[in-house]
LOKOLKE-393181 format. One record per residue (C-alpha): x, y, z; residue in one letter; chain. Coordinates in Angstrom, 2 decimals, always signed. Example, Ala and Ser with C-alpha at 12.3 -4.5 7.8 and 13.67 -1.06 7.14 Angstrom:
+12.30/-4.50/+7.80/A/A
+13.67/-1.06/+7.14/S/A
END
This chain:
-6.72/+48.54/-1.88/X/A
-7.50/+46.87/-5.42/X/A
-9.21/+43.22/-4.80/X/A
-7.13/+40.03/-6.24/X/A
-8.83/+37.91/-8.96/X/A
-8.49/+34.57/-9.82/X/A
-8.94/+33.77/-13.45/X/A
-11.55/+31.59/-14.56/X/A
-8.98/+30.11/-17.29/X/A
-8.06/+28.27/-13.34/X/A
-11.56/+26.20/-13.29/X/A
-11.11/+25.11/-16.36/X/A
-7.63/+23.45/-15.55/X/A
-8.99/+21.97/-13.09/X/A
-11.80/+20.65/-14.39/X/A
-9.32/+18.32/-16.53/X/A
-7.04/+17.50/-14.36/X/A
-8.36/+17.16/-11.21/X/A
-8.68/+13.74/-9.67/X/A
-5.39/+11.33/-8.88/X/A
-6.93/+7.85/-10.33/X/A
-10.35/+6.56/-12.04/X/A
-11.86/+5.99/-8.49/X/A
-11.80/+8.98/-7.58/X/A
-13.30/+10.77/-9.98/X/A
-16.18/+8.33/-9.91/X/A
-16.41/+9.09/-6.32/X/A
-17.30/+12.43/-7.48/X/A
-20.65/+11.16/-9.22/X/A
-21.21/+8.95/-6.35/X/A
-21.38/+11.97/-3.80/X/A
-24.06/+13.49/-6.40/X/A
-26.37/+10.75/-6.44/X/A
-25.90/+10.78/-2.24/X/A
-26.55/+14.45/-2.62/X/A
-29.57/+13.81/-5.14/X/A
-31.09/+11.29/-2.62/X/A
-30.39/+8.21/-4.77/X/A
-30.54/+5.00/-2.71/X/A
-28.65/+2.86/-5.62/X/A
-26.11/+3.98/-7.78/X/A
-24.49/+1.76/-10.63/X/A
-21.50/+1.82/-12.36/X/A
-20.27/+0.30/-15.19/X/A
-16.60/-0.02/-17.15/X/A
-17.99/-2.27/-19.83/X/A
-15.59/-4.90/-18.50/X/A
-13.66/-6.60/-19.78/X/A
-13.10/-4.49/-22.73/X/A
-13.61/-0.82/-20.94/X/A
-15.04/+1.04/-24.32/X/A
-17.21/+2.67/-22.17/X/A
-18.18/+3.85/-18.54/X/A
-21.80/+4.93/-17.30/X/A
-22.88/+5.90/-13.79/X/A
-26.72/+5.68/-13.32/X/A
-28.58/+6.63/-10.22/X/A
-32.19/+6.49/-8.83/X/A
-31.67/+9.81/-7.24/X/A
-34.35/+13.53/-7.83/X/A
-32.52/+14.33/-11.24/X/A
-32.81/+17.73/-12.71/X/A
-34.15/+19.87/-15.07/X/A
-33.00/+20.80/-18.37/X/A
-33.26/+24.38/-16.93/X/A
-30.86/+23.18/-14.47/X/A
-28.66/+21.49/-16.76/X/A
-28.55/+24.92/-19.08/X/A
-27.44/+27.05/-15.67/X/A
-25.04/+24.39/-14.92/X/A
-22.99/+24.30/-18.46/X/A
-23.50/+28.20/-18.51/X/A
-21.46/+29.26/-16.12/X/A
-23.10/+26.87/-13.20/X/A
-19.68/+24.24/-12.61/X/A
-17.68/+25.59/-9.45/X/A
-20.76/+27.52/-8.07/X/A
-22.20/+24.81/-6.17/X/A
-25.31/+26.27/-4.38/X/A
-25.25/+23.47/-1.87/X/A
-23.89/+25.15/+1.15/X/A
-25.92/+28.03/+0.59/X/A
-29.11/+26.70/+0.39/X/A
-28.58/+22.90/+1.57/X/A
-30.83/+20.21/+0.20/X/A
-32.63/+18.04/+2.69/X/A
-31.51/+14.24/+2.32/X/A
-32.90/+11.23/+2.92/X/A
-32.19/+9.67/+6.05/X/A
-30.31/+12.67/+7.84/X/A
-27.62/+12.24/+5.75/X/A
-25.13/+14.72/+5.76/X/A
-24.58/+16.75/+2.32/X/A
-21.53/+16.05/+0.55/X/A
-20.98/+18.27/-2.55/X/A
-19.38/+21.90/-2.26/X/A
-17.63/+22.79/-5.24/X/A
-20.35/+22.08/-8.35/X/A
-17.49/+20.36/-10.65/X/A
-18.85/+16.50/-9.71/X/A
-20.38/+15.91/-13.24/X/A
-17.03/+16.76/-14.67/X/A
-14.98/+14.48/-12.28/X/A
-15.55/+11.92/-16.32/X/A
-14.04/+14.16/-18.04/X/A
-10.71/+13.01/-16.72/X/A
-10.88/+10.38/-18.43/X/A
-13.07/+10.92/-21.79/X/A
-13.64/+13.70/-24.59/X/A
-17.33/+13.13/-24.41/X/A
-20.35/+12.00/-22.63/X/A
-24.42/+11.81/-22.46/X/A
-26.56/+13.70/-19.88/X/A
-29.96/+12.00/-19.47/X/A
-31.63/+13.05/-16.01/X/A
-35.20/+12.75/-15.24/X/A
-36.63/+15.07/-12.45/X/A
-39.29/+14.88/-9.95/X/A
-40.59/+17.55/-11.37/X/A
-41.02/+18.10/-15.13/X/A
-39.91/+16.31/-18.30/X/A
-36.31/+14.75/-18.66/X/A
-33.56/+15.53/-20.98/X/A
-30.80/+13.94/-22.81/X/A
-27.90/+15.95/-23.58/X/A
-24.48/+15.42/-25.19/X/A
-21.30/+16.71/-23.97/X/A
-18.16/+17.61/-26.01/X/A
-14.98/+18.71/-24.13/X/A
-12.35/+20.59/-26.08/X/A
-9.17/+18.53/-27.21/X/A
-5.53/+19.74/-26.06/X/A
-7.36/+22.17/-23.81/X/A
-4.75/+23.29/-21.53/X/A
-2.73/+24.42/-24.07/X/A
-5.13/+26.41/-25.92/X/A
-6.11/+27.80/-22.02/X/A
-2.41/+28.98/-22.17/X/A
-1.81/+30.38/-25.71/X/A
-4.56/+31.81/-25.15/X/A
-7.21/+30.23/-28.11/X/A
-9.95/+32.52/-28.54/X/A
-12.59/+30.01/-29.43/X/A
-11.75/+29.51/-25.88/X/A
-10.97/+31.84/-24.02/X/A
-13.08/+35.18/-25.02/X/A
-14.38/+38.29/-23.59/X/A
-17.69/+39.88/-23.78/X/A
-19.27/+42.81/-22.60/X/A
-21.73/+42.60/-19.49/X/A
-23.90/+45.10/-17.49/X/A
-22.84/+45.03/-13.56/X/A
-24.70/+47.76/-12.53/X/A
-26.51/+51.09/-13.32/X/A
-24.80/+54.45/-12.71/X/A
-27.59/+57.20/-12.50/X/A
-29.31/+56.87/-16.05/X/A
-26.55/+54.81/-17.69/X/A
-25.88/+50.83/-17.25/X/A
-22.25/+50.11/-15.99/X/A
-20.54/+48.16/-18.60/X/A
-17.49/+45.71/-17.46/X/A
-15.63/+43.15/-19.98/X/A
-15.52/+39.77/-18.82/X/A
-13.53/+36.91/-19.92/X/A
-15.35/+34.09/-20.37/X/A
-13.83/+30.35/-20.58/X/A
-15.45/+27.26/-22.56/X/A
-13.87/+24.03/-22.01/X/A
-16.28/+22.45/-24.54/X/A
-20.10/+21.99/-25.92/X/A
-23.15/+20.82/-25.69/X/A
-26.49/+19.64/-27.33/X/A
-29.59/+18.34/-26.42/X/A
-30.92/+15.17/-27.80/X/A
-34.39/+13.63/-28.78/X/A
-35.65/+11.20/-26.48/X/A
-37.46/+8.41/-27.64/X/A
-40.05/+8.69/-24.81/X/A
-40.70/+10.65/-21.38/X/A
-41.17/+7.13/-19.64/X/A
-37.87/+7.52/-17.86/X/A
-37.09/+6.39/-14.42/X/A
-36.43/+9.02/-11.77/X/A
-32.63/+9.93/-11.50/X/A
-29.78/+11.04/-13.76/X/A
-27.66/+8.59/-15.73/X/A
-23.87/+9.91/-17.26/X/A
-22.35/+8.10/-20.00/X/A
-19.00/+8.23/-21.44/X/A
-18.15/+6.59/-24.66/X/A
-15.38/+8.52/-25.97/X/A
-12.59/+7.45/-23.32/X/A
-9.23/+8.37/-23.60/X/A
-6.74/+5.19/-25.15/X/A
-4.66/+5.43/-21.84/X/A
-7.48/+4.69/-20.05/X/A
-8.98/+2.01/-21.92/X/A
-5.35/+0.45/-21.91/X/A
-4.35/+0.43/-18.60/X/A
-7.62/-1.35/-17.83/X/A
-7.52/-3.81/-20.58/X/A
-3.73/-4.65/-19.65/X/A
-4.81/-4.79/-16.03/X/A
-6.82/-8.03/-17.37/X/A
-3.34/-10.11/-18.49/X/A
-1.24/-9.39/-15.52/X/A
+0.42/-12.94/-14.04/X/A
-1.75/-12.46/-10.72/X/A
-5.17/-11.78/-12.19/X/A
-8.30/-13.59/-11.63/X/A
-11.65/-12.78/-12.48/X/A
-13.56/-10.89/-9.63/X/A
-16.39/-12.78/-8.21/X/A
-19.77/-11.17/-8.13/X/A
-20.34/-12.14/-4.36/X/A
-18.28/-9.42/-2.98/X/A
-17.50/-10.83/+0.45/X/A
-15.64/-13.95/-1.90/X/A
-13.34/-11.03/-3.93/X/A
-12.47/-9.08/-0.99/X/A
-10.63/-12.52/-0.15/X/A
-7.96/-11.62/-2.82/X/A
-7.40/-8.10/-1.38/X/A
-5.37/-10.09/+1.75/X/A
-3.81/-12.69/-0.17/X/A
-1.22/-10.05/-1.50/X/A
+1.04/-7.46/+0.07/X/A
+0.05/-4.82/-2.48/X/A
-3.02/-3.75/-4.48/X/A
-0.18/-3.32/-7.18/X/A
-0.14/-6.89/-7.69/X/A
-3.44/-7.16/-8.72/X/A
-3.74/-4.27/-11.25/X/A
-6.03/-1.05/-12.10/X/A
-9.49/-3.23/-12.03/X/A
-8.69/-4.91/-9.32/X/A
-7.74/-1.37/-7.59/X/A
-10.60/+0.52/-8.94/X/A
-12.57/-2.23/-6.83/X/A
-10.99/-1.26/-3.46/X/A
-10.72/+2.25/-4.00/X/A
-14.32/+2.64/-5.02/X/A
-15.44/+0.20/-1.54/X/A
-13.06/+2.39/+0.63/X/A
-14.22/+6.02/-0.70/X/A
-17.83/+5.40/-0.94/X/A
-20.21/+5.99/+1.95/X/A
-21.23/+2.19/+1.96/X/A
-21.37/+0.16/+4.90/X/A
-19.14/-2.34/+5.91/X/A
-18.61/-5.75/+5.26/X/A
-19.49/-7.10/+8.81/X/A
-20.28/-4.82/+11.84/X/A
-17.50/-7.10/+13.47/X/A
-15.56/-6.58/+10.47/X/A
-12.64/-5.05/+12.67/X/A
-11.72/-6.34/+16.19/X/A
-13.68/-5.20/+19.27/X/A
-16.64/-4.17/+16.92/X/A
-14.76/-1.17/+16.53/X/A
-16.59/+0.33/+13.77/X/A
-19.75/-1.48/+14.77/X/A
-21.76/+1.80/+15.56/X/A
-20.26/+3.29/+12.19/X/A
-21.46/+0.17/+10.34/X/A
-25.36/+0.42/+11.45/X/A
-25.15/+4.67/+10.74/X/A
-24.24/+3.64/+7.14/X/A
-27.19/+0.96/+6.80/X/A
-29.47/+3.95/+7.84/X/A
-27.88/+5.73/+4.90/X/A
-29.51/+3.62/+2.43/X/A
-27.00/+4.03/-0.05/X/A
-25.86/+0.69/-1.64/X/A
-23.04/+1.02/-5.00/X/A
-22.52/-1.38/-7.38/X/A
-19.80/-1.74/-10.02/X/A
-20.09/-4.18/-12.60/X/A
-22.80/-5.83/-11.04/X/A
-20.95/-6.49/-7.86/X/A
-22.84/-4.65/-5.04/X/A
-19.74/-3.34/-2.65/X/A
-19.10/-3.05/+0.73/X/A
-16.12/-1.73/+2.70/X/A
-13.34/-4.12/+2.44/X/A
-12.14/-3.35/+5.96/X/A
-11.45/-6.94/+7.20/X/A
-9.28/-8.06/+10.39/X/A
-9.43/-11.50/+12.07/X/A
-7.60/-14.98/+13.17/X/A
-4.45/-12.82/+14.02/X/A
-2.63/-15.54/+16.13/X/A
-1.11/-12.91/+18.37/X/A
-4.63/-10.91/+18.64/X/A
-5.07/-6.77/+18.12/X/A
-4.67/-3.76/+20.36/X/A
-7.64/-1.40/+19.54/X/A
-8.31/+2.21/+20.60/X/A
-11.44/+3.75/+20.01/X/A
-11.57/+7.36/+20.89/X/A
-14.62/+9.33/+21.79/X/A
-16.34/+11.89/+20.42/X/A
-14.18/+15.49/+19.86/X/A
-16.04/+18.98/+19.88/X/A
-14.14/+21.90/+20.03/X/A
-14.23/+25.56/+18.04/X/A
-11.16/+26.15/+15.92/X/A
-11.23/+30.02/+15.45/X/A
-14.94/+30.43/+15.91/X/A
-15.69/+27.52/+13.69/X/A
-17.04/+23.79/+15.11/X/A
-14.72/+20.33/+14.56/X/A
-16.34/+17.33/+15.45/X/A
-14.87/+13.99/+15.20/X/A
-14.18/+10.37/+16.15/X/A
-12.62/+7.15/+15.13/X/A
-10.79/+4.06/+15.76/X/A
-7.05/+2.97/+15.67/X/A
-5.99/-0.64/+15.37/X/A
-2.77/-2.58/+15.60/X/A
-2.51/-5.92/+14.30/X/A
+0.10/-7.27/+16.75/X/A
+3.14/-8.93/+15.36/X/A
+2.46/-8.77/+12.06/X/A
+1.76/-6.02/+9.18/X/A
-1.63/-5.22/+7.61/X/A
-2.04/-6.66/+4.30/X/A
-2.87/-5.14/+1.73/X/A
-0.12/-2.12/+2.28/X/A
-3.20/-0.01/+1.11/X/A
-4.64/-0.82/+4.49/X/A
-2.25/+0.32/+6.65/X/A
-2.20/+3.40/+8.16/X/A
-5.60/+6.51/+8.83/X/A
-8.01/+7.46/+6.71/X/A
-10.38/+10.79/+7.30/X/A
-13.53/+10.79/+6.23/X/A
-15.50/+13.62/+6.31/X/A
-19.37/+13.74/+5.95/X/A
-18.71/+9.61/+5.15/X/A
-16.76/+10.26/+2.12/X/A
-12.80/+9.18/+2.27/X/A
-10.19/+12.15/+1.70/X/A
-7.69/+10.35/-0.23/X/A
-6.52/+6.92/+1.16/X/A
-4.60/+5.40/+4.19/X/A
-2.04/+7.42/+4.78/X/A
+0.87/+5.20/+6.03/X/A
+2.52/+8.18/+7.53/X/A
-0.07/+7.65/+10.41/X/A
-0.62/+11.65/+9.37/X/A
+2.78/+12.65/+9.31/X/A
+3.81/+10.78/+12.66/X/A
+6.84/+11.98/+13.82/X/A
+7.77/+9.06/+16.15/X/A
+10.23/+6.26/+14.57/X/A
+7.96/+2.83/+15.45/X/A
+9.55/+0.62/+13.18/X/A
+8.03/-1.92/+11.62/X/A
+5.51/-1.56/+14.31/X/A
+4.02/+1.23/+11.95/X/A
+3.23/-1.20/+9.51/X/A
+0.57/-2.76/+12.02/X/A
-1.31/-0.07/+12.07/X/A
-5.01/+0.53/+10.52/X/A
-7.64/+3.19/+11.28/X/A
-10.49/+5.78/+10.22/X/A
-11.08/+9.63/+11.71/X/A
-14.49/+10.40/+11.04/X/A
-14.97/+14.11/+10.83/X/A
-18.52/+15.48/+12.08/X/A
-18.55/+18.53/+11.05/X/A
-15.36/+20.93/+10.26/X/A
-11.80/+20.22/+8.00/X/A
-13.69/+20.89/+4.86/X/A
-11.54/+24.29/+4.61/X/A
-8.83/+22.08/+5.09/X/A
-9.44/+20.33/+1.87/X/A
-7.65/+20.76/-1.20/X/A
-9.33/+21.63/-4.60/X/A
-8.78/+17.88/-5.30/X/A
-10.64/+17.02/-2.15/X/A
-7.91/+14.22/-1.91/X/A
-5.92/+15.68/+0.27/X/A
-5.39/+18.39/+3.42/X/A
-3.56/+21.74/+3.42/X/A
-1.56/+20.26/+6.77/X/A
-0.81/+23.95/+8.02/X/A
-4.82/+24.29/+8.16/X/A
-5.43/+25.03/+12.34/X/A
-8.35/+22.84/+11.42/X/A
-6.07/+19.94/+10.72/X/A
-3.53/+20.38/+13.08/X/A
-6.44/+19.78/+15.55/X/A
-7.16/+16.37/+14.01/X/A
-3.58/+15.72/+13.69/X/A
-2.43/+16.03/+17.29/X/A
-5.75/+14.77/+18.30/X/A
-4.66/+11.43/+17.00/X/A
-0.92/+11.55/+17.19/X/A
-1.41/+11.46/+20.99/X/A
-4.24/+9.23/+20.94/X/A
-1.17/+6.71/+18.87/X/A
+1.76/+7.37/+21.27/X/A
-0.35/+7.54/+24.97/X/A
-2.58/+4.90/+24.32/X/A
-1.99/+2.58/+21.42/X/A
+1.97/+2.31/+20.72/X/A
+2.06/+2.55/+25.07/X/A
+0.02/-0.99/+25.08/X/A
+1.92/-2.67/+22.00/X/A
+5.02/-2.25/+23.71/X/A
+3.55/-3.75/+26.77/X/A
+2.30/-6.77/+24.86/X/A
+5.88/-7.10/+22.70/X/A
+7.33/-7.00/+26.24/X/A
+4.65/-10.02/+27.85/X/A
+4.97/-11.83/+24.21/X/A
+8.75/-11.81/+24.57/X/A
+8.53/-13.00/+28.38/X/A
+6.61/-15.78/+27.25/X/A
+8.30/-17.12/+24.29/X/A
+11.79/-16.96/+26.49/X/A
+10.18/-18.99/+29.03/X/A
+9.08/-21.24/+26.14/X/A
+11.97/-21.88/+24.51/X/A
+13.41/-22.75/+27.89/X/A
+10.53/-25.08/+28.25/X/A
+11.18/-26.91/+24.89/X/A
+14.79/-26.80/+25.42/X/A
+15.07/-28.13/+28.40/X/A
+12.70/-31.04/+26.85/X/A
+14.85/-31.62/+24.09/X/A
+17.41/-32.24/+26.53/X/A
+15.47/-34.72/+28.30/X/A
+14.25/-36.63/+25.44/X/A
+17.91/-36.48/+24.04/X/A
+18.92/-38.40/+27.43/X/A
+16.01/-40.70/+27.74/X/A
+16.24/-42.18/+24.29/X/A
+19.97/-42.82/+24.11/X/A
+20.00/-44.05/+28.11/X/A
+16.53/-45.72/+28.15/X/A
+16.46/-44.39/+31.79/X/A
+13.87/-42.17/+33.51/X/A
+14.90/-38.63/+33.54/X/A
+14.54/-35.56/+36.32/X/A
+16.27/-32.33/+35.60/X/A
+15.69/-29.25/+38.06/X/A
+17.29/-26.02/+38.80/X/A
+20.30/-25.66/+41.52/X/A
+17.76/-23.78/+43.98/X/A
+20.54/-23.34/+46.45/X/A
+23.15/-22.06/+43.52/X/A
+19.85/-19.26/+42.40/X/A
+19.80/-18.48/+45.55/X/A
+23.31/-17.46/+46.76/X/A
+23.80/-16.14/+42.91/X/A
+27.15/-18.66/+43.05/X/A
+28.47/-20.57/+39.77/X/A
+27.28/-23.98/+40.11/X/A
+28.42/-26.60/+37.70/X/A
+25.83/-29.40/+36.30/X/A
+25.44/-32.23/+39.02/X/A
+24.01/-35.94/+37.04/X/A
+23.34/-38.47/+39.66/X/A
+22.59/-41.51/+38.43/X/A
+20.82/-44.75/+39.90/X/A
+19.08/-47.90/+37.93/X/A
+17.08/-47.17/+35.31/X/A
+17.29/-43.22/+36.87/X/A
+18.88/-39.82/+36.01/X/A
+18.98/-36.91/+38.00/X/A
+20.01/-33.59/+36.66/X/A
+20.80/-30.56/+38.75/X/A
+21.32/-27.42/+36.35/X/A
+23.01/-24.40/+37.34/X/A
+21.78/-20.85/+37.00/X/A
+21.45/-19.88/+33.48/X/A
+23.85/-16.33/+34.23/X/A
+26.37/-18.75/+36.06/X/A
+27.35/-19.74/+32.51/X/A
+29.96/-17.14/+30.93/X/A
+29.10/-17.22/+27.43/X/A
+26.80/-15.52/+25.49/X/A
+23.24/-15.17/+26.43/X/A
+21.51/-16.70/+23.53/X/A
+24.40/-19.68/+23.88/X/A
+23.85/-20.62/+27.19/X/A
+21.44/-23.50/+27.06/X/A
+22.96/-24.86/+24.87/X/A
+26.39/-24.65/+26.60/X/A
+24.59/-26.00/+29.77/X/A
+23.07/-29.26/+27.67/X/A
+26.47/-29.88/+26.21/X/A
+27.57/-29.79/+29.77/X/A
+24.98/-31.82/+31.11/X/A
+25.55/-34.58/+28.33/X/A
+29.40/-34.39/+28.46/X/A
+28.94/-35.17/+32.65/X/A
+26.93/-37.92/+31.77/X/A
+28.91/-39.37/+29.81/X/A
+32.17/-38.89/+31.97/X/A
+29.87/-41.42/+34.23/X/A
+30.51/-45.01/+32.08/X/A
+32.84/-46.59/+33.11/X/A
+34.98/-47.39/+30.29/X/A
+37.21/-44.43/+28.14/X/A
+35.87/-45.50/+25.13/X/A
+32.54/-46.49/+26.46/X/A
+32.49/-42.82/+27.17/X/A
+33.74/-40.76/+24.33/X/A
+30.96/-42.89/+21.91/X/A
+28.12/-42.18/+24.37/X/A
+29.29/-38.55/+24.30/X/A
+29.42/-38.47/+20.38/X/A
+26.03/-39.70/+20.18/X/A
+24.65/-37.62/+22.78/X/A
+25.91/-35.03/+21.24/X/A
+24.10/-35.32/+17.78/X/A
+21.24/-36.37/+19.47/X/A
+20.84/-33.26/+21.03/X/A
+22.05/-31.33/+17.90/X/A
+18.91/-32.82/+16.24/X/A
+16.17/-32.73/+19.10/X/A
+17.50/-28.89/+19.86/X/A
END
């Protein structure tokens, strides 16, 4: 049977088009500076006016033989699962596909290589990407799109000839450097972004609910809670939080989240050694629960091993409900997977495609899956997202769909059910008060009110009994489901009651229909 090809004309889409939002991409040159040992990366947008972004990293570098193999044919033939690099720290490698140093070109037509390895000299080079590429890919344009003969193999005395078409998305140079004194790592500089870009960002700047980020990060996170959206804040504001959230960067707090939930995750990220920092503010994950009046409902769920098809899935995480109220920002609510530290996408406020109607009680929700080993054959070539029909997946999924409806939607309902016990018997506290205070001021008598104990008993209709002495009231109520009216209605129908048989006490008609009057705003304003 013939073999199916892919054409290479489908890389170079890609490697345009790739990445969902700014963040993202720069997540990309993150992971290579984690990959390339760097323990500080720094990024800059040139704010306020965003001419210009620039990722620099303390990391090994590489070579300008490295570079060459890379630009010739190198991007999407990542060697890093093949022959794995050994990290700092234990850390888990990141990269797999070998288009990271392209993730910029999203959002430029240019930028500047300069990389200084371990070993050798450093480089500087410049990169050009094509204009309009995609639809000189399709026309097809040969200045980029071409094909060229190459020798695959020898046949007895001849070479074996095969055409290939090769794809070039754009060019490069190599620059003089002023001197070899260089630090150690690889910097990436874009100065050619794309209007759009440079738009959106400056706009972001002038929107009604903008304020200046403060370089102390714990102060800006602040701002993340104080709206309901990250929308209302703009694309600065958002590259902020989606940078903190996708990085593998330690939290803000190891008590950050209730129950120290992600305590253990906290001090595995400090081991990291990996610290970001975006326009001189050094982030942290913005991850941040606390003061809830009506407290949290966590579930942290152990470790998972098992073999999907002959291939390992490890994983564990955290779910959180924040009870009686939603998570703000919306960008916090719902699960996040991380795999190897690195987010895959955002929340997801489907709680992974939950299939259970909770109500608003979805909008509580907040937690991470952090995945081991395994689900990167899940990914999608975007690595922001899952194929969901991946077995790999589906593991995770159900995992954590019966982790939601066993354990954590079992105990919210048990709390909604002890909050709403208690608030009844609270309003039935302060109404009954009102009631009392609503006799005592008008009468200027001492005041008892009790149940009818005998009428609870026999589960008889009992009508309100007022006994009244000097300078003493004593009311007997009936049974609250003695009273036929609606259930919400009925104390109030039993103080109207209770005020009307007090009043039917004076002993004068008109002495009576005032007091009842004013008893009866009285209580209309103390209820």
């Amino acid at each position: 049977m013939p073999p199916i090809k892919v054409s290479d004309k489908a890389l170079a889409h890609l490697s345009r088009g790739l990445y969902r939002s700014p963040a993202s991409a720069l997540k990309e040159l993150v992971s290579n500076a984690w990959d390339a040992n760097a323990k500080r990366v720094r990024i800059s947008t040139n704010y306020p006016n965003f001419l210009q972004l620039a990722c620099l990293d303390d990391g090994d570098g590489f070579s300008r033989e490295e570079f060459t193999v890379l630009m010739g044919g190198g991007i999407g033939n990542s060697l890093k699962r093949v022959q794995p690099p050994v990290l700092i720290n234990n850390r888990p490698v990141i990269g797999r596909l070998g288009i990271g140093m392209l993730s910029i070109a999203q959002m430029c037509g240019a930028f500047t290589v300069t990389s200084r390895p371990k070993r050798g000299k450093p480089f500087r080079a410049r990169v050009t990407l094509y204009d309009l590429l995609r639809e000189r890919l399709d026309k097809p344009d040969t200045e980029v799109v071409k094909t060229a003969p190459e020798i695959v193999g020898t046949d007895g005395a001849q070479d074996a000839v095969e055409m290939v078409r090769e794809v070039d998305i754009g060019k490069y140079e190599f620059l003089q450097l002023e001197s070899d004194d260089l630090p150690l790592g690889t910097s990436i500089i874009a100065d050619d972004l794309h209007p759009s870009f440079v738009k959106a960002f400056q706009d972001s700047l002038t929107g009604p609910n903008f304020k200046e980020p403060n370089l102390k990060w714990p102060i800006s996170v602040r701002r993340f809670y104080e709206v309901t959206s990250l929308r209302e804040l703009g694309d600065y504001w958002r590259l902020l939080w989606e940078m903190s959230v996708a990085t593998p960067i330690p939290y803000l707090l190891p008590n950050a989240l209730p129950e120290a939930v992600i305590k253990d995750e906290h001090k595995r990220l400090l081991s990291y050694d990996l610290t970001v920092i975006v326009d001189g503010i050094t982030l942290r994950k913005p991850v941040r629960l606390r003061g809830n009046p009506e407290g949290y409902t966590v579930v942290k769920f152990p470790p998972q091993a098992q073999s999907v098809y002959g291939r390992p899935l490890r994983f564990d995480g955290y779910l959180v409900v924040q009870e009686g109220r939603e998570i703000k920002p919306a960008e916090l609510r719902g699960i996040l997977i991380r795999i190897n530290n690195v987010a895959i996408g955002y929340y997801d406020s489907t709680l992974l495609d939950y299939r259970i109607n909770e109500g608003p009680r979805s909008r509580w929700v907040t937690g991470e899956v952090f995945v081991r080993e395994g689900l990167e054959n899940a990914l999608n070539i975007d690595r922001d997202s899952f194929n969901q029909f991946h077995p790999e997946f589906r593991v995770v999924q159900e995992f954590v769909h019966s982790q939601a409806k066993t354990r954590l939607f079992a105990e919210v309902y048990k709390k909604i059910a002890e909050r709403s016990e208690r608030r009844s018997h609270q309003r039935d506290v302060d109404r009954r008060n009102a009631l009392k205070a609503t006799l005592t001021e008008e009468l200027g008598a001492r005041v008892t009110i009790g149940g009818s104990a005998g009428a609870q008993a026999t589960g008889t209709p009992s009508s309100v009994q007022v006994h009244a002495a000097k300078r003493k009231l004593t009311v007997v109520l009936p049974p609250e489901e003695s009273v036929r009216t609606k259930k919400a209605n009925r104390n109030l129908a039993v103080a109207i009651l209770t005020i009307f048989e007090t009043a039917m006490q004076q002993k004068h008609d008109t002495d009576r229909r005032s007091l009842f009057r004013r008893l009866l705003f009285r209580l209309l304003r103390n209820w």
